[in-house]
ZAFI-519211 format. One record per residue (C-alpha): residue in three letters; y, x, z. Coordinates in Angstrom, 3 decimals, padded with zeros to 6 digits, m for minus. Layout:
BEGIN
<rec type="ALA" v="Y" u="X" w="Z"/>
...
This chain:
BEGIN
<rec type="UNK" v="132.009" u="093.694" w="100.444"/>
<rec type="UNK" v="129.749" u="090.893" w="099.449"/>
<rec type="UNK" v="128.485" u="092.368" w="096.286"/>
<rec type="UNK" v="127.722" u="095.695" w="098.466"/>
<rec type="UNK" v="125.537" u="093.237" w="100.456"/>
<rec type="UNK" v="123.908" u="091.498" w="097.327"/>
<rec type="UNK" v="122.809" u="094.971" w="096.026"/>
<rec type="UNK" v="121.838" u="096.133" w="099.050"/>
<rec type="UNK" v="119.467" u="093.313" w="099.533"/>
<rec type="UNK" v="118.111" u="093.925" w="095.495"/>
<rec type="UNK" v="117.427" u="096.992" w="096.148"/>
<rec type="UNK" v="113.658" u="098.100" w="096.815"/>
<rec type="UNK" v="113.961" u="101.619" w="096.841"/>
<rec type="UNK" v="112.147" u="101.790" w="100.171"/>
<rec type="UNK" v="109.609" u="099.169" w="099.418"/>
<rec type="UNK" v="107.042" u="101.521" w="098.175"/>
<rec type="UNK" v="107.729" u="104.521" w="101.086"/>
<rec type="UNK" v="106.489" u="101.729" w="103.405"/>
<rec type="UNK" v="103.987" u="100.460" w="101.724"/>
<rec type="UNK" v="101.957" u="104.309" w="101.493"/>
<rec type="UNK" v="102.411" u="104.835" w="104.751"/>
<rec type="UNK" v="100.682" u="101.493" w="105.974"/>
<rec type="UNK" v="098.078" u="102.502" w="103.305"/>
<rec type="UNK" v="097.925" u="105.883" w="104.978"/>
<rec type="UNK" v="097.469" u="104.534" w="108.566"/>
<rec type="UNK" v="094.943" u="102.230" w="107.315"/>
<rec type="UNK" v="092.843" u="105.361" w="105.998"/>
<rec type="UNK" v="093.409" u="107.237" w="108.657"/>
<rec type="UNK" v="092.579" u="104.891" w="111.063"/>
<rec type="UNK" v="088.907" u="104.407" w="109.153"/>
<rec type="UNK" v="088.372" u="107.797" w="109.086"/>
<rec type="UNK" v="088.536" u="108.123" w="112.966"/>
<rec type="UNK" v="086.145" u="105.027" w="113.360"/>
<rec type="UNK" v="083.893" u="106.165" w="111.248"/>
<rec type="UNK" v="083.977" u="110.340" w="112.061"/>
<rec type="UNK" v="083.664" u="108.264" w="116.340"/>
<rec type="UNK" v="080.306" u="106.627" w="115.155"/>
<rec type="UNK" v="078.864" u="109.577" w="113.309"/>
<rec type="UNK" v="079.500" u="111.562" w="115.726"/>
<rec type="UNK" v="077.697" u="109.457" w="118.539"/>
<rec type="UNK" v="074.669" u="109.241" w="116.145"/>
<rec type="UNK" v="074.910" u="113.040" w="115.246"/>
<rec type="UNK" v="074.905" u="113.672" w="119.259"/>
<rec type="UNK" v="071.917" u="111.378" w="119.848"/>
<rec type="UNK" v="069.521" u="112.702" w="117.199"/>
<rec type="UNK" v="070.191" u="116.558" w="118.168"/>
<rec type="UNK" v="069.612" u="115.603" w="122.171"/>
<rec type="UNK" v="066.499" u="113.863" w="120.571"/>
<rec type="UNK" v="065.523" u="116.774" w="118.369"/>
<rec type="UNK" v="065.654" u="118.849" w="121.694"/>
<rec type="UNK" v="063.836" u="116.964" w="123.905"/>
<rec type="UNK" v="061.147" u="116.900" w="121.419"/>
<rec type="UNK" v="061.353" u="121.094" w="120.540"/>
<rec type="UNK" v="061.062" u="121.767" w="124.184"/>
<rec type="UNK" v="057.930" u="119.722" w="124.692"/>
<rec type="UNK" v="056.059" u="121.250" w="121.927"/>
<rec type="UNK" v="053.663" u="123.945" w="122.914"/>
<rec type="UNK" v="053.048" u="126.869" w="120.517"/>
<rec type="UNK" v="049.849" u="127.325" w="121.704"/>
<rec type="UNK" v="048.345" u="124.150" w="120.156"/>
<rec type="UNK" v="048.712" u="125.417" w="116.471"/>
């Protein structure tokens, strides 16, 4: 029994599983920040870009 628990607490078999999915969050979790701020930027400059368009008169050219 006590060299099942000395192997058991060599072994590191699960070590790296963890390890790719912190990674992973990590990634994923930049992704979403970054895809939120684009996004609010994207939203400004096309309400922007319309406000602009629609006050333009095609007469004036």
């Amino acid at each position: 029994m006590i060299k099942f628990f000395k192997n058991f607490r060599k072994d590191e078999d699960g070590a790296v599983t963890v390890d790719w999915v912190v990674l992973t969050a990590a990634v994923v979790g930049l992704a979403v920040a970054a895809y939120s701020s684009i996004e609010t930027g994207a939203s400004d400059l096309t309400s922007r870009t319309n406000d602009f368009m629609g006050s333009q008169d095609p007469g004036d050219i």
